[in-house]
Structures are given as structure tokens and as C-alpha cells.
C-alpha positions, -999 to +999 in steps of 0.1 A: +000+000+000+009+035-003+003+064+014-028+074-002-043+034-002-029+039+033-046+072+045-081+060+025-081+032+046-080+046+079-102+072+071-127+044+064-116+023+094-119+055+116-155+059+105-166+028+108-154+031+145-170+060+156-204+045+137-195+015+160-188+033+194-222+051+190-240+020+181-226+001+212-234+030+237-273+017+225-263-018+223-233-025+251-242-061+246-240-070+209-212-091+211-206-092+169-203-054+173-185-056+198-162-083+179-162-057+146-151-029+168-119-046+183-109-056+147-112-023+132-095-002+162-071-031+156-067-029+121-065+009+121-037+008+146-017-016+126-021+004+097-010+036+119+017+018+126+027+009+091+020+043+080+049+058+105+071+034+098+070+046+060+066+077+055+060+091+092+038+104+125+005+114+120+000+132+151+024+158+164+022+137+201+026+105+188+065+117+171+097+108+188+123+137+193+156+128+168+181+154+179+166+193+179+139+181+158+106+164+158+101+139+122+062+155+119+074+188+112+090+172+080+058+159+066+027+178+047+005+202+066-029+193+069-038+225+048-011+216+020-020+196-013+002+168-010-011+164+025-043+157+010-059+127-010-093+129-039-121+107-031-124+088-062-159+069-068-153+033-084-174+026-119 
């Protein structure tokens, strides 16, 4: 995967676990939601991980200090382009 395939997918991981969490606050006992929502937070954070180990943090508090500098600084601003990915819909 690259970093867009990467981002995409955690977008659509992350909102599928927020859809989740407010489901279960309804439903604390649905154990297949339950199930779905401990495979996507754990899929996400997998891909997280992934994702830092390529190209970088994603969050300014989850990036390590390497000499007078933090490694998030070095990577796209939120507000810039190439920080950026298009939504394409699939024919």
C-alpha cells in the first residue's frame, strides 16, 4: 500500500469506529459489534503503525524527538495539497 491506499483506509476504518462506538453505547451487549469494533480499532492501529514506519507520524504527540527536531514537522500540513488525498468513486 501507499500512502494514499494507506490514508483512504484509515479514514474508512476510523468511520466505521466511531459509527460503532455510537451503536454500542445503544447496544453494550452486541457481542458481533463488539467483535467488529476490536478488529477495526485493531486494524487501524496496525495500519497507523505501518504508516509511520513509511513515511512518518501522523500526530504531532505520537513523534519521537531525533536530535533538535521532531520527524512530523517534516511531513505535509494538513492544509497543503500533498497532505491531501481525492475521493475517487469506483465505476
Amino acid at each position: 500500500m501507499d500512502k494514499n491506499q494507506i490514508l483512504k483506509r484509515l479514514t474508512v476504518l476510523d468511520f466505521i469506529a466511531v459509527d460503532l462506538q455510537l451503536y454500542l453505547d445503544t447496544h453494550p451487549e452486541d457481542m458481533e459489534a463488539i467483535d467488529k469494533y476490536n478488529s477495526v480499532i485493531k486494524e487501524a492501529d496496525m495500519l497507523r503503525m505501518k504508516y509511520e514506519e513509511i513515511i512518518g507520524p501522523l500526530y504531532s504527540f505520537r513523534s519521537s524527538n531525533k536530535g533538535d527536531t521532531f520527524k512530523w514537522i517534516e511531513t505535509p500540513w494538513p492544509w497543503q495539497q500533498s497532505a491531501n488525498f481525492q475521493i475517487e468513486e469506483d465505476n
